[in-house]
DSSP file (Angstrom, degrees, kcal/mol; ACC not computed):
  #  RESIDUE AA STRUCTURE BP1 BP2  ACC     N-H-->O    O-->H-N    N-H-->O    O-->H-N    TCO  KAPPA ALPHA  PHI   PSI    X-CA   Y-CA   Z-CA
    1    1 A X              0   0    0      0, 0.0     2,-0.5     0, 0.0     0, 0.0   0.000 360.0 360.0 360.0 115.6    0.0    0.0    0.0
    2    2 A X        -     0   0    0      0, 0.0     2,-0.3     0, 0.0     0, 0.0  -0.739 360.0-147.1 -87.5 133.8    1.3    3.0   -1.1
    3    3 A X        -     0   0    0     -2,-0.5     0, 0.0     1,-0.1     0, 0.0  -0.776  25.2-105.3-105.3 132.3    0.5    6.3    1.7
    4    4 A X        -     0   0    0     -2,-0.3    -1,-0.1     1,-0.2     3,-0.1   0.357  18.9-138.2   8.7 146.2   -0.1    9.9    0.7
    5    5 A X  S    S+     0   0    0      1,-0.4     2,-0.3     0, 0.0    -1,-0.2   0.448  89.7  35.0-101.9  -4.0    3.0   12.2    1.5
    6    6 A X        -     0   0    0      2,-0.0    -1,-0.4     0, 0.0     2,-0.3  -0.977  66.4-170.6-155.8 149.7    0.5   14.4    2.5
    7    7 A X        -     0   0    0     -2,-0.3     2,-0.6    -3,-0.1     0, 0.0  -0.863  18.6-139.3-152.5 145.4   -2.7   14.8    4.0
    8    8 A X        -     0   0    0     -2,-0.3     2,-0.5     2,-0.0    -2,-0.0  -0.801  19.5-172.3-115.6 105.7   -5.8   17.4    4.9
    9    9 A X        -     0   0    0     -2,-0.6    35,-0.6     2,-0.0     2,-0.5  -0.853   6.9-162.3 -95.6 157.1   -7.2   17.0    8.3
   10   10 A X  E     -a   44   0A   0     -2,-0.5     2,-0.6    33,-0.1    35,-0.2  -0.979   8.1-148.9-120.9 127.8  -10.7   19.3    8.9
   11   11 A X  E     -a   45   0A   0     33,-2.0    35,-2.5    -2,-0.5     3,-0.1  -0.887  14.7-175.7-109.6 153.7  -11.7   19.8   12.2
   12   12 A X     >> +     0   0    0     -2,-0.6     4,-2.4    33,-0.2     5,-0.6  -0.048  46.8 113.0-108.1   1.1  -15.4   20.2   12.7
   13   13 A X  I  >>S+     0   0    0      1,-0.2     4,-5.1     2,-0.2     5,-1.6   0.982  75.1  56.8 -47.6 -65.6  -15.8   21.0   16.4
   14   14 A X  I  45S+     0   0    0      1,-0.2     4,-0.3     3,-0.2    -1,-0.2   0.811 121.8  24.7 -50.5 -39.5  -17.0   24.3   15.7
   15   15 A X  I  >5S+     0   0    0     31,-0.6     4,-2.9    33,-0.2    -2,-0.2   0.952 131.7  32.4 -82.1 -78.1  -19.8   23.1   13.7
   16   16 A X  I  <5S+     0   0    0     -4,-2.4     4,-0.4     1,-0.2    -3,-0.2   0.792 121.2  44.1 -65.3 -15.2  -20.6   19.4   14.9
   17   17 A X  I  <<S+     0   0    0     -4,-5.1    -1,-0.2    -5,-0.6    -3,-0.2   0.629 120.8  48.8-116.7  -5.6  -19.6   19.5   18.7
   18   18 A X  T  4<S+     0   0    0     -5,-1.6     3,-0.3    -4,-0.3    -2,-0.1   0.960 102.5  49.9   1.3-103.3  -21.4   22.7   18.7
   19   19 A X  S  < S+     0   0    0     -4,-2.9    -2,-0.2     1,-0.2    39,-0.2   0.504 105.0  62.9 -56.3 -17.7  -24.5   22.2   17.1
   20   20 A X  S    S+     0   0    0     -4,-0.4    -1,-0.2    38,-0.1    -2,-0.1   0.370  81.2 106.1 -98.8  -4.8  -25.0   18.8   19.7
   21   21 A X        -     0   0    0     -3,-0.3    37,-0.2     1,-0.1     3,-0.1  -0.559  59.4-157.8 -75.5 159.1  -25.0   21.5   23.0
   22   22 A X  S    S+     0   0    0      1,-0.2     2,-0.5    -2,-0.1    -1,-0.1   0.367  80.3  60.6-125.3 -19.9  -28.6   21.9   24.6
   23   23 A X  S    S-     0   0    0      1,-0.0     2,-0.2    35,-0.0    -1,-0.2  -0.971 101.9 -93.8-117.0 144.1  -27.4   25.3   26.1
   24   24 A X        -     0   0    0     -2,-0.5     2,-0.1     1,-0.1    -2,-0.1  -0.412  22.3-144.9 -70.3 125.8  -26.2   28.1   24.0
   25   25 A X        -     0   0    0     -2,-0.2     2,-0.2     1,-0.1    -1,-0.1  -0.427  33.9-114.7-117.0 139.1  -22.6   28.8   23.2
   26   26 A X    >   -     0   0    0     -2,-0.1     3,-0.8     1,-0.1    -1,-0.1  -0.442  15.4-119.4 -59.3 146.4  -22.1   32.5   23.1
   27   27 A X  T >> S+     0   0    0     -2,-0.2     4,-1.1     1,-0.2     3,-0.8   0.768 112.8  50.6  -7.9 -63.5  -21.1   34.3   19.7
   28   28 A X  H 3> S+     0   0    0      1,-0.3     4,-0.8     2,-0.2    -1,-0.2   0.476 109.9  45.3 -96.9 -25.6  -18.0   35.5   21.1
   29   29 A X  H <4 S+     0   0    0     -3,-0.8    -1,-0.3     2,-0.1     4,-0.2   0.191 105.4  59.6-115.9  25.5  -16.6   32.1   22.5
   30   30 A X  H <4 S+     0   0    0     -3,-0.8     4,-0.3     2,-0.2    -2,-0.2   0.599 115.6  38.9-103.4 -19.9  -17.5   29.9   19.2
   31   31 A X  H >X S+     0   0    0     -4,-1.1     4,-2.4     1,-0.2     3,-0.8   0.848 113.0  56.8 -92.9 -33.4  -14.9   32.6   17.3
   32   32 A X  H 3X S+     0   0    0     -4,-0.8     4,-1.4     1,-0.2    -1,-0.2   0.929 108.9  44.3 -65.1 -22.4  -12.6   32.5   20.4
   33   33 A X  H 3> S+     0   0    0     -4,-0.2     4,-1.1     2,-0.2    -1,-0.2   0.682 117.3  46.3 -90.0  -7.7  -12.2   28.6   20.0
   34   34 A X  H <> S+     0   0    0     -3,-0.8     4,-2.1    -4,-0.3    -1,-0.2   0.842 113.0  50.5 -77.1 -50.1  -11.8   29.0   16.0
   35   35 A X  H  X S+     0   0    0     -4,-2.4     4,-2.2     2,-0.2    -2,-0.2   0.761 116.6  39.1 -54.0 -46.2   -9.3   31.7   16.7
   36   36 A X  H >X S+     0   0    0     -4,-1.4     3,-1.8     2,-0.2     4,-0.8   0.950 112.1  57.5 -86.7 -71.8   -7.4   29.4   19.2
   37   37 A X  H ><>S+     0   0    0     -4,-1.1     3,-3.8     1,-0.3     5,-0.6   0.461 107.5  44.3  52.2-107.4   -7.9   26.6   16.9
   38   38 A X  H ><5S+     0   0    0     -4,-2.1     3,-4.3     1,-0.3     4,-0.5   0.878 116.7  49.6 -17.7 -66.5   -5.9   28.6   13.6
   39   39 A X  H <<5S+     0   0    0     -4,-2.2    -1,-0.3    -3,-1.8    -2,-0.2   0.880 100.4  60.7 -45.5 -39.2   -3.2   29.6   16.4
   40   40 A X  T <<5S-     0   0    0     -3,-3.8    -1,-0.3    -4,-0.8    -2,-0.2   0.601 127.5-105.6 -81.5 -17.6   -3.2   25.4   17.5
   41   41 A X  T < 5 +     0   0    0     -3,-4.3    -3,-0.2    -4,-0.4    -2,-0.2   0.602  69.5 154.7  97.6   9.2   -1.8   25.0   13.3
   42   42 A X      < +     0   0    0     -5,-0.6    -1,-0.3    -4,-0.5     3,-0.1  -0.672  19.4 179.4 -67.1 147.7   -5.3   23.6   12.2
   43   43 A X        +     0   0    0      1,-0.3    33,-3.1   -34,-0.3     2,-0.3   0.589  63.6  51.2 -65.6 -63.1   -5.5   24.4    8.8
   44   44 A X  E    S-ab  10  76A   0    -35,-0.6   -33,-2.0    31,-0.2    -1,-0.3  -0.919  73.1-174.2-119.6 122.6   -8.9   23.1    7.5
   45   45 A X  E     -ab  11  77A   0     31,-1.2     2,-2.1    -2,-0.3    33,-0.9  -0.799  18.3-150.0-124.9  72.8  -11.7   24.7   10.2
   46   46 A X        -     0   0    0    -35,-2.5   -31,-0.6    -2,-0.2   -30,-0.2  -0.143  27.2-175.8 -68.2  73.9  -15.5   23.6    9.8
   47   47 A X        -     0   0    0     -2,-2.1     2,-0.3   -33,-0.2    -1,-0.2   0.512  42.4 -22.1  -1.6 -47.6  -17.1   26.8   11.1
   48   48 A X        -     0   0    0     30,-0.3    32,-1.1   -30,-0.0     2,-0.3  -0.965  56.9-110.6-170.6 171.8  -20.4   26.8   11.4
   49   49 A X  B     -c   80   0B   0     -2,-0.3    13,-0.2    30,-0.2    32,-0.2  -0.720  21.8-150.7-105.8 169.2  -23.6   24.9   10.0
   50   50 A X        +     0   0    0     30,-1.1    32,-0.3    -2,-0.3    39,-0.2  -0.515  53.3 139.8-131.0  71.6  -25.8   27.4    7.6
   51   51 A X        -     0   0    0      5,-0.2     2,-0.5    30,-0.1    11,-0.1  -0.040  66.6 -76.9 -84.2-161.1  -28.8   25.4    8.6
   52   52 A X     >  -     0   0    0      1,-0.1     4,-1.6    -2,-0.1     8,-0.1  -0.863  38.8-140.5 -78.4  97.6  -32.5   26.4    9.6
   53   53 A X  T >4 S+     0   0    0     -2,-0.5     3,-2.2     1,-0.2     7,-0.1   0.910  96.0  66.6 -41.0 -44.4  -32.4   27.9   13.2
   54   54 A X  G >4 S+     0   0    0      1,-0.3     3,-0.8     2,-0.2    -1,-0.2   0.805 111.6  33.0 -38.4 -75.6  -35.7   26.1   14.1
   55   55 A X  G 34 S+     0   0    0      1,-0.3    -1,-0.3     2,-0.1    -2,-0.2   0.355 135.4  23.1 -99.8  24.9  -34.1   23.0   13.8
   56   56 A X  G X<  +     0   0    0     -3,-2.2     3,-2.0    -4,-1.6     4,-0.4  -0.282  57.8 173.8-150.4  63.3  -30.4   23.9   15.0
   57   57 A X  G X  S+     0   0    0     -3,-0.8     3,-4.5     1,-0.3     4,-0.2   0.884  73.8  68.6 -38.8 -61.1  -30.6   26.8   17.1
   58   58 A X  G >  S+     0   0    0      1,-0.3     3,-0.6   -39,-0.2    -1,-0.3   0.636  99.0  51.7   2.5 -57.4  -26.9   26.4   17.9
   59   59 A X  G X  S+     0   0    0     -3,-2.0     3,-1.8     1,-0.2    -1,-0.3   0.375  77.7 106.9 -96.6 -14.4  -26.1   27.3   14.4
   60   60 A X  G <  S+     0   0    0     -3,-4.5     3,-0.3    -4,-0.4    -1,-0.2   0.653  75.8  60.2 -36.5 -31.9  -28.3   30.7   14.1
   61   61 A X  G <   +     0   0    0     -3,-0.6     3,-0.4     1,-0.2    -1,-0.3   0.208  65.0 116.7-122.1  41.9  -25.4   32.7   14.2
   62   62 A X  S X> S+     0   0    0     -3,-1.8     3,-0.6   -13,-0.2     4,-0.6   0.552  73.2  54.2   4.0 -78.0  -23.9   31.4   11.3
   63   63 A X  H >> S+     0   0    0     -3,-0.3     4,-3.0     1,-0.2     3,-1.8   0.923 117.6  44.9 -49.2 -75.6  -23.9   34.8    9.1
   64   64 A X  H 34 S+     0   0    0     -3,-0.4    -2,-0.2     1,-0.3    -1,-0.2   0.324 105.2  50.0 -82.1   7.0  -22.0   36.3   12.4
   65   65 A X  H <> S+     0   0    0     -3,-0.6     4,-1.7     3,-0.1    -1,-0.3   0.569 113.7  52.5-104.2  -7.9  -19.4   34.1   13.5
   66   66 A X  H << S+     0   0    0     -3,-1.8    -2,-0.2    -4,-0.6    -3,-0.1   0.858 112.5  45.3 -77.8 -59.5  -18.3   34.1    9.6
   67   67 A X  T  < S+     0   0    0     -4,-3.0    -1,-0.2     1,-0.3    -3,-0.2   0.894 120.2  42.8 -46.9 -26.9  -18.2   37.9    9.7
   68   68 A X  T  4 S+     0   0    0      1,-0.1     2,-1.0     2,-0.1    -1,-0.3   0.901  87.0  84.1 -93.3 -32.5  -16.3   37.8   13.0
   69   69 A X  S  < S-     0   0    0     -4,-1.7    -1,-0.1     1,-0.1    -4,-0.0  -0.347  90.2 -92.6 -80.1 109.7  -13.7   35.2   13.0
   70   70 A X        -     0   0    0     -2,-1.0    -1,-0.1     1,-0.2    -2,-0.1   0.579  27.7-106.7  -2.6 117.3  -10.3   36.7   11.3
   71   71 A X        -     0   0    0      2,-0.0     2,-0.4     1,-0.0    -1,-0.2  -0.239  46.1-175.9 -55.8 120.1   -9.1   36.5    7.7
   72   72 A X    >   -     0   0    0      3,-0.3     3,-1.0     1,-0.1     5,-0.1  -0.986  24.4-149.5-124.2 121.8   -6.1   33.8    7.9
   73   73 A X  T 3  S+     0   0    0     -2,-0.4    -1,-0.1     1,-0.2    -2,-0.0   0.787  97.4  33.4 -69.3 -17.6   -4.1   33.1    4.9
   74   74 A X  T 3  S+     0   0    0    -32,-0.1     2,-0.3     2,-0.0    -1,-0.2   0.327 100.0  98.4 -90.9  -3.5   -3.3   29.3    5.8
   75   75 A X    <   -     0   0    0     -3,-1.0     2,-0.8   -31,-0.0    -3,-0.3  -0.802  58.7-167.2-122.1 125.0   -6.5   29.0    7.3
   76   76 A X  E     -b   44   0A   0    -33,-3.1   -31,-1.2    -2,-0.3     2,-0.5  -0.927  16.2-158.3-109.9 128.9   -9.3   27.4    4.9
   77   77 A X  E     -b   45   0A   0     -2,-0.8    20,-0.6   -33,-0.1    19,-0.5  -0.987  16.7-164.9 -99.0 121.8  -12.6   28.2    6.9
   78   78 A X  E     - d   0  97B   0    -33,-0.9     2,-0.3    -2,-0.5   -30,-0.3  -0.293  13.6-156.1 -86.9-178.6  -15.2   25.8    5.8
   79   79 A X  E     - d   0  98B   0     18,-1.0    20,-1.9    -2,-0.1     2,-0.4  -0.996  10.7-138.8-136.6 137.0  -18.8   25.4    6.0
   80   80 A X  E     +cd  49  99B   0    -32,-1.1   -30,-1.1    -2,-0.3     2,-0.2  -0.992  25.8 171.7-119.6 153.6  -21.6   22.6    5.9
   81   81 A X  E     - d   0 100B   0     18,-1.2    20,-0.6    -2,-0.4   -30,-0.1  -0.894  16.0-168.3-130.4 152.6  -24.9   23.2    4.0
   82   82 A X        +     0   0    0    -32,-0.3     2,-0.3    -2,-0.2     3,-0.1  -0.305  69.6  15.6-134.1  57.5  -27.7   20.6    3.2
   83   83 A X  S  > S-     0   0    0     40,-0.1     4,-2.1     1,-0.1     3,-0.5  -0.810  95.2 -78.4 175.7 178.2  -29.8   22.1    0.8
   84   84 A X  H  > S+     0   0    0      1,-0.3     4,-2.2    -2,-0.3    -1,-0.1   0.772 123.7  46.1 -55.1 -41.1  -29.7   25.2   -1.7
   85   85 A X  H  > S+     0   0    0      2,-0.2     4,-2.7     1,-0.2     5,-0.4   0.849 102.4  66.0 -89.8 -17.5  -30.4   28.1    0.6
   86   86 A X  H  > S+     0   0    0     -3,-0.5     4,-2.6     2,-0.3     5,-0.5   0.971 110.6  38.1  10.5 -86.4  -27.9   26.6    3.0
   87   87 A X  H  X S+     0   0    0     -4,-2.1     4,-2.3     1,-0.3    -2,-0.2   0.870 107.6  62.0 -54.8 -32.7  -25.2   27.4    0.2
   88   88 A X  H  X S+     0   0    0     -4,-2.2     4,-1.9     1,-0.2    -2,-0.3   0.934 114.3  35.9 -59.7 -54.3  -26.8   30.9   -1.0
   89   89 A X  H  X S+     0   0    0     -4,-2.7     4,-1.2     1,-0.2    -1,-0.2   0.775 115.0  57.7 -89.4  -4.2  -26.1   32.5    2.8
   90   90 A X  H ><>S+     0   0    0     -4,-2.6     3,-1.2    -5,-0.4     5,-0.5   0.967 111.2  43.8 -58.5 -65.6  -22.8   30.3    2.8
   91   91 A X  H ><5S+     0   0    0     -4,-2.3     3,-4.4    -5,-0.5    -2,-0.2   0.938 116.5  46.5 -23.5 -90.5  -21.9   32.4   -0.5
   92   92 A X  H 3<5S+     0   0    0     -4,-1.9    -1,-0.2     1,-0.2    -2,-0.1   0.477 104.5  54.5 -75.6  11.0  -23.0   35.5    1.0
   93   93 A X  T <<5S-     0   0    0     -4,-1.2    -1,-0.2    -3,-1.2    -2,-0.2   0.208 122.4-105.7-107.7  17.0  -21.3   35.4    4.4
   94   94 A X  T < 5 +     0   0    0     -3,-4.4     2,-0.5     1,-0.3    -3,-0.2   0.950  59.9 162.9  57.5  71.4  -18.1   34.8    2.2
   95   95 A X      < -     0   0    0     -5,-0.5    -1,-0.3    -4,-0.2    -2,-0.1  -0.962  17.5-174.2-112.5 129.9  -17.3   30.9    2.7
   96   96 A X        +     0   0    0     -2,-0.5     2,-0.4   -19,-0.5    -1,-0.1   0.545  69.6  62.0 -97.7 -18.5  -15.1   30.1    0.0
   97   97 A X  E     -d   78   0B   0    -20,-0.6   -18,-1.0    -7,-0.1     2,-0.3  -0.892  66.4-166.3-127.1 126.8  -15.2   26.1    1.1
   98   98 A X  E     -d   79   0B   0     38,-0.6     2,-0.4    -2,-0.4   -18,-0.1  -0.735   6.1-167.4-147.0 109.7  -18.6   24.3    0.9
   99   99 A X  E     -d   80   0B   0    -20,-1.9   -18,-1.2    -2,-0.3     2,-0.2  -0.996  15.1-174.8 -89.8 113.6  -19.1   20.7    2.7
  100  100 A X  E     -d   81   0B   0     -2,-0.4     2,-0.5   -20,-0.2   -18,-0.2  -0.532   4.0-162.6-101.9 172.3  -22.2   19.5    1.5
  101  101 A X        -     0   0    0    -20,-0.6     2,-0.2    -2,-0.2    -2,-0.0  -0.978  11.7-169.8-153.2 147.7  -23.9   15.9    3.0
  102  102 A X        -     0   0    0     -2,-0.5     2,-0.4    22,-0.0    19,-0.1  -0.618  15.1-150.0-111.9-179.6  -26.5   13.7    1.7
  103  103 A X        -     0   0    0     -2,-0.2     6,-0.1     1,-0.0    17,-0.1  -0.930   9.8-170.6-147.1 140.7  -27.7   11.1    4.2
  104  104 A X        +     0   0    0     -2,-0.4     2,-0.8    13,-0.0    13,-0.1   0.668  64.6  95.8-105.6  -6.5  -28.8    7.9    2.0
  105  105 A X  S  > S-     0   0    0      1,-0.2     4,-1.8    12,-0.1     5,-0.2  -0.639  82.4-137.0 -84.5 108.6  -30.3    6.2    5.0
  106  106 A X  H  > S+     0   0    0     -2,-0.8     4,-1.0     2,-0.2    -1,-0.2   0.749 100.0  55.4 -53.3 -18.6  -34.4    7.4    4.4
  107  107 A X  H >>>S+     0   0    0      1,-0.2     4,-2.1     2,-0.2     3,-1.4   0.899 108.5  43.1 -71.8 -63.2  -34.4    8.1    8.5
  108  108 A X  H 345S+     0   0    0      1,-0.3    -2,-0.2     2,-0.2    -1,-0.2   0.607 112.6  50.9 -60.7 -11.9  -31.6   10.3    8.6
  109  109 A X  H 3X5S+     0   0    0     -4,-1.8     6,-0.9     2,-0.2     4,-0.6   0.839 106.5  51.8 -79.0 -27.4  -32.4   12.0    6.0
  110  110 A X  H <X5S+     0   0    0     -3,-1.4     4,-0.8    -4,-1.0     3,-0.5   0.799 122.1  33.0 -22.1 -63.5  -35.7   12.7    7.0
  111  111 A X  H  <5S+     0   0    0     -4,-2.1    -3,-0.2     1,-0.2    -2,-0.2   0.837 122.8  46.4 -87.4 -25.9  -34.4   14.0   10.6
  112  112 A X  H  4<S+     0   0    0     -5,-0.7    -1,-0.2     1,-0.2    -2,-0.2   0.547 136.3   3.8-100.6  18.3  -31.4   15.3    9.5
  113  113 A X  H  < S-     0   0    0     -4,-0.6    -3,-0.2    -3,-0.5    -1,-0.2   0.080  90.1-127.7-166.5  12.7  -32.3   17.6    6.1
  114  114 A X  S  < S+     0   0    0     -4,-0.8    -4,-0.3     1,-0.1     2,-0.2   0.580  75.7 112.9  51.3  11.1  -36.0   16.8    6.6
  115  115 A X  S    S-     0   0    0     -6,-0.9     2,-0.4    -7,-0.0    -1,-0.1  -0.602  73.4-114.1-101.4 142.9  -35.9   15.6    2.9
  116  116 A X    >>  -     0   0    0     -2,-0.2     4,-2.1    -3,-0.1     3,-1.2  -0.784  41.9 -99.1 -79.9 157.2  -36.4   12.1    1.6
  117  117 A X  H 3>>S+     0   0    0     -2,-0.4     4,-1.4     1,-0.3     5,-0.7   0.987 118.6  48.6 -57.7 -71.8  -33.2   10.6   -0.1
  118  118 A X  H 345S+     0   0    0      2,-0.2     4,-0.4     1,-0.2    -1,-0.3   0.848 106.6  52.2 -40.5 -19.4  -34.3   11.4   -3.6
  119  119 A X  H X>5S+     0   0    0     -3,-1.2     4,-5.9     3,-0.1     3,-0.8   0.850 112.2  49.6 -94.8 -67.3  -35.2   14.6   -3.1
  120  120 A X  H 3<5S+     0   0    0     -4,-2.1    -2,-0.2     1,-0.3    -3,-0.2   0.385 105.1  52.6 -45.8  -4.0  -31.6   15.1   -1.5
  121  121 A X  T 3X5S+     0   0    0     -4,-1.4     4,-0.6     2,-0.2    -1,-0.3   0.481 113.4  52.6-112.8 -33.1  -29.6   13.7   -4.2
  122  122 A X  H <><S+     0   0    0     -3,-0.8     4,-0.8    -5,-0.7    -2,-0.3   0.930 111.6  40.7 -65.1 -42.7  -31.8   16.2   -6.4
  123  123 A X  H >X>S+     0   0    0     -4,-5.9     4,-3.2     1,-0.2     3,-1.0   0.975 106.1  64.6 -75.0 -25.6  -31.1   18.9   -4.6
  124  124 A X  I 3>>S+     0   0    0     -5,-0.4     4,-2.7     1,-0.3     5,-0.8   0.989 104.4  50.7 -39.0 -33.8  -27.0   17.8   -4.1
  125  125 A X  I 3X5S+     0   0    0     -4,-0.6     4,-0.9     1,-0.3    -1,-0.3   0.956 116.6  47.3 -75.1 -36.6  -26.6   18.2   -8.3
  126  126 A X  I <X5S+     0   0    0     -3,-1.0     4,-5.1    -4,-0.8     5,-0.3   0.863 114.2  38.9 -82.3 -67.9  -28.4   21.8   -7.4
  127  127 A X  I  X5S+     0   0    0     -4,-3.2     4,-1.0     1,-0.2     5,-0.2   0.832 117.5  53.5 -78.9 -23.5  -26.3   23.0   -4.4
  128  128 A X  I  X<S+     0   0    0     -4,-2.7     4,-1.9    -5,-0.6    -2,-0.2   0.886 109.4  51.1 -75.9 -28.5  -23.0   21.4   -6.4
  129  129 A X  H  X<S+     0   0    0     -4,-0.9     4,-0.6    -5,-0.8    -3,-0.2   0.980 113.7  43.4 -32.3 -70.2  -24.1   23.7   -9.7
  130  130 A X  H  X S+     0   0    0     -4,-5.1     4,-4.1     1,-0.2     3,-0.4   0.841 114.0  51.2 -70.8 -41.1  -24.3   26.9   -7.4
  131  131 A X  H  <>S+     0   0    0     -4,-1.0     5,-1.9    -5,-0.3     3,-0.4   0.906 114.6  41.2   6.8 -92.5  -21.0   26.0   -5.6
  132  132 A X  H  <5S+     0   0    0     -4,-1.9    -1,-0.2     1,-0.3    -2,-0.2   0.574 112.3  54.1 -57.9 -30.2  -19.2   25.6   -8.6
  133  133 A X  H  <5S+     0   0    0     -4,-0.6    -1,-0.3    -3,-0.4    -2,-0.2   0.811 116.0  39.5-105.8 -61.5  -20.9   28.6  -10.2
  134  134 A X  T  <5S-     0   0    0     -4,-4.1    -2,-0.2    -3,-0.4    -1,-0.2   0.303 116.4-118.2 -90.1  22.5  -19.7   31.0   -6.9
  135  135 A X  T   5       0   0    0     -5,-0.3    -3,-0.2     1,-0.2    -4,-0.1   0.966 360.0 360.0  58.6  36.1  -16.4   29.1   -7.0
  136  136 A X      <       0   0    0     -5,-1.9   -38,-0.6    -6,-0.3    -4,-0.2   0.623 360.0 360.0-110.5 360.0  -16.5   27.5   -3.5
């Protein structure tokens, strides 16, 4: 087996170990832990979700932790979106790198993008268009 000489890790805290808190993470300490993050040599950063507050409050302040957390030149800030408008405020809170997910299992897609699996693999070819389209 031949191994990579090199390799991309992304950490996702900000975004997955977030969004899974039941009490509400201040504004101000989800950009200090990004901040410390960047300092720590992370590279690849998943920010935020740019979900539907209803069903992720957590993630509401999406728009303003983009706006806040510092312009890094080594530092790829990422995003996850699952559905079209998901990528439209990704776009316009100026994420230049776009994790999308489909979930093929018909529950989890159901709870988690509130979609059926068909519907989500239509909208994927959609939210990959407009991506490609704003160059993220």
């Amino acid at each position: 087996m031949t191994l990579p000489d090199k390799v991309n890790l992304i950490e996702v805290g900000p975004r997955d170990g977030f969004q899974a808190e039941s009490k509400p993470i201040p504004t101000d300490l989800k950009v200090e832990t990004i901040e410390a993050l960047a300092h720590a040599g992370i590279r690849h950063i998943q920010v935020t979700s740019f979900v539907h507050p209803k069903w992720v409050p957590q993630m509401a302040d999406a728009e303003e932790v983009c706006r806040r957390i510092p312009a890094a030149l080594e530092v790829r800030y990422r995003a996850l979106a699952l559905n079209q408008k998901g990528v439209e405020r990704a776009h316009a809170a100026g994420i230049t790198r776009l994790d999308l997910s489909v979930s093929v299992s018909k529950t989890h897609s159901q709870k988690n993008a509130n979609v059926p699996v068909d519907e989500a693999l239509k909208n994927l070819k959609e939210m990959v268009n407009l991506a490609r389209q704003e160059d993220m």
